[in-house]
N, C-alpha and C positions, 0 to 999 in steps of 0.2 A: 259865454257865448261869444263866439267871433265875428268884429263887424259884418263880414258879407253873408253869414249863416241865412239871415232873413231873406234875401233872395236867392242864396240855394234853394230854402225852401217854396219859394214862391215858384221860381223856375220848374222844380219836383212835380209842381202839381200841374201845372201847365201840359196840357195834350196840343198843344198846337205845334206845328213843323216849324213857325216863325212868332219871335216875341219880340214889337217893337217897345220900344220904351226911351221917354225922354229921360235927363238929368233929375228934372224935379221928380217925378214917380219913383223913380230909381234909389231917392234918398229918402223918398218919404217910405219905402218899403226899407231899408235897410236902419232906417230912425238916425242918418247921419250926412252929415253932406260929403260929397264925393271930392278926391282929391284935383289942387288943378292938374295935378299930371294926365287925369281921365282928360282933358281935353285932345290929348295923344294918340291917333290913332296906336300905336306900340303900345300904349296901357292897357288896351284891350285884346289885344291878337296876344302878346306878352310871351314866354317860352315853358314851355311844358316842365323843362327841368329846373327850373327855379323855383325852391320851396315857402321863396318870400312874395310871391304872389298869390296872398290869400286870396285878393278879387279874382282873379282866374279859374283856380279851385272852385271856387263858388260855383260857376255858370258849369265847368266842365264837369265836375263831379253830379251836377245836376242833368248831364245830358246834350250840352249847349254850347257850341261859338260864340263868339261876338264879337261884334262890327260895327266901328263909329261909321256915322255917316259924316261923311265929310263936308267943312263949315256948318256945322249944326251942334246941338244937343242930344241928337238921338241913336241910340243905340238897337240894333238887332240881333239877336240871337236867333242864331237858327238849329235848330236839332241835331245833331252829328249823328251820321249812318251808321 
């Protein structure tokens, strides 16, 4: 299984248009702590064509954006149309 697999599948099941989530919920669903580079707005937005952003894969294959909020811990995901 691949670190981010646990929150593909958490995001999968999710019916909501928006999924907040801090740092710590984020690692306690995934059983790991996140990297410091997640402090990054860029770690999160990241590029579609790079195969080495499992974390991306995760959210997008489930459905999902994501977006630090800025000076924080929390992360949003929103639905993609």
């Amino acid at each position: 299984m691949a670190k981010y697999d646990p929150l593909h599948n958490y995001l999968r099941r999710k019916q909501a248009v928006r999924v907040e989530m801090t740092f710590p919920e984020i690692e306690r669903v995934i059983g790991a702590m996140l990297p410091k580079r997640a402090e990054a707005a860029q770690w999160w937005i990241g590029s579609e064509q790079d195969p080495r952003e499992a974390q991306r894969h995760a959210w997008t294959a489930a459905g999902y954006d994501a977006r630090l909020i800025a000076g924080s811990d929390r992360v949003i995901f929103s639905r993609r149309s």
